[in-house]
N, C-alpha and C positions, 0 to 999 in steps of 0.2 A: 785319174791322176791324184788328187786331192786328198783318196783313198790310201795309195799310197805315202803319200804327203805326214798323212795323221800317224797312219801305222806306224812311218820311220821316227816321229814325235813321240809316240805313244811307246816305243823300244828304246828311246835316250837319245836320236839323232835327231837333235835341235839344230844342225849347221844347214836342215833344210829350209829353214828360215818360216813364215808365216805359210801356212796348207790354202796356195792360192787356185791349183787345181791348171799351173801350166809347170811345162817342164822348163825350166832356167836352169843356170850353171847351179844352182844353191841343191836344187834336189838331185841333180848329174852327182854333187860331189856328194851327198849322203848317201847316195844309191850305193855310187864305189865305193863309199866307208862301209858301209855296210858286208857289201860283196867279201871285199877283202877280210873284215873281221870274224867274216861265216864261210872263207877259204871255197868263196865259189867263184865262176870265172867274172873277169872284173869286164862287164856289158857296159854298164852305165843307163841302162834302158828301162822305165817301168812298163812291168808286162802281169800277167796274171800268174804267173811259176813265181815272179819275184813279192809279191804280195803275200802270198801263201806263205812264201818260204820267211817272211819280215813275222805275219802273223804265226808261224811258228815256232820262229827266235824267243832266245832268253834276252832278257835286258841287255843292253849294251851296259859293261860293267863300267863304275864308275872307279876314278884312281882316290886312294886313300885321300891324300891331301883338298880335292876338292871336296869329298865328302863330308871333311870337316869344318870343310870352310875357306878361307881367305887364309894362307900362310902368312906369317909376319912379318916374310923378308923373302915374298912374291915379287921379283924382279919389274911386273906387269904393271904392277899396283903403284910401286914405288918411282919406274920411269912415268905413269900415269899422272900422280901426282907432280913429278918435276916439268911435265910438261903444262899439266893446268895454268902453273904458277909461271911459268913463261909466256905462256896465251893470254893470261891476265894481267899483265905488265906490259906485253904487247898491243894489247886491246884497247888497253887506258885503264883497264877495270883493278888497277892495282893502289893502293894508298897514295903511292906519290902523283897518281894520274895518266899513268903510261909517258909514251915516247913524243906524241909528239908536244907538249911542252917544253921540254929540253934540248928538243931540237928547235924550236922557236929560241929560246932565251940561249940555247950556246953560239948556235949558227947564225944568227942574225934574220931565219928565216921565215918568211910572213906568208899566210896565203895569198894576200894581193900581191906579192911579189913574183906570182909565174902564173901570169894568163891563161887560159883555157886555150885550145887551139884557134877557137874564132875569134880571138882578140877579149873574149871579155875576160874582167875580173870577177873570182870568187868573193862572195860577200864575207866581210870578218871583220 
């Protein structure tokens, strides 16, 4: 398994994840990547026909835009970053200190103000 694992690594099919040497959903779907872009029947199985035929393959081709790199206006990159910056603000890890300070100072709301289930209070 592992065997094939590296093969499909070593041809461009990195969505098999790390060559741990068991079959999980990660190397099912690079098998099928595979199958599909080598127009054989789509098994999903590593077998010893399928190794042969991985070590007899050409690269999986790569598409221009990643070969060059990171586009500039990669839709991935740019929700990626908008999402950072709302994890960081949610986090607290933002300038202002995230959310809950504002929620203390707008709402009136304190942690001693709502018990833990067993009655006690949160230290603050």
């Amino acid at each position: 398994m592992a065997a094939v694992q590296q093969a499909l690594i070593d041809k461009g099919y990195h969505e098999v994840g790390e060559p741990d040497g068991k079959a999980g959903t990660k190397t099912r779907g690079a098998i099928l990547a595979f199958e599909a872009d080598n127009e054989l029947d789509l098994v999903g199985k590593p077998t010893a026909e399928l190794l042969a035929a991985i070590l007899a393959s050409d690269p999986r081709p790569v598409a221009e835009t990643r070969a060059e790199g990171i586009p500039a206006d990669n839709r991935v990159v740019k929700d990626a970053a908008v999402l950072k910056t709302i994890g960081g603000v949610l986090t607290g890890g933002s300038v202002l200190g995230g959310v809950g300070p504002i929620l203390e100072k707008d709402r009136g709301w304190r942690r001693d103000d709502h018990p833990a289930p067993d009655g006690h209070r949160a230290p603050g």
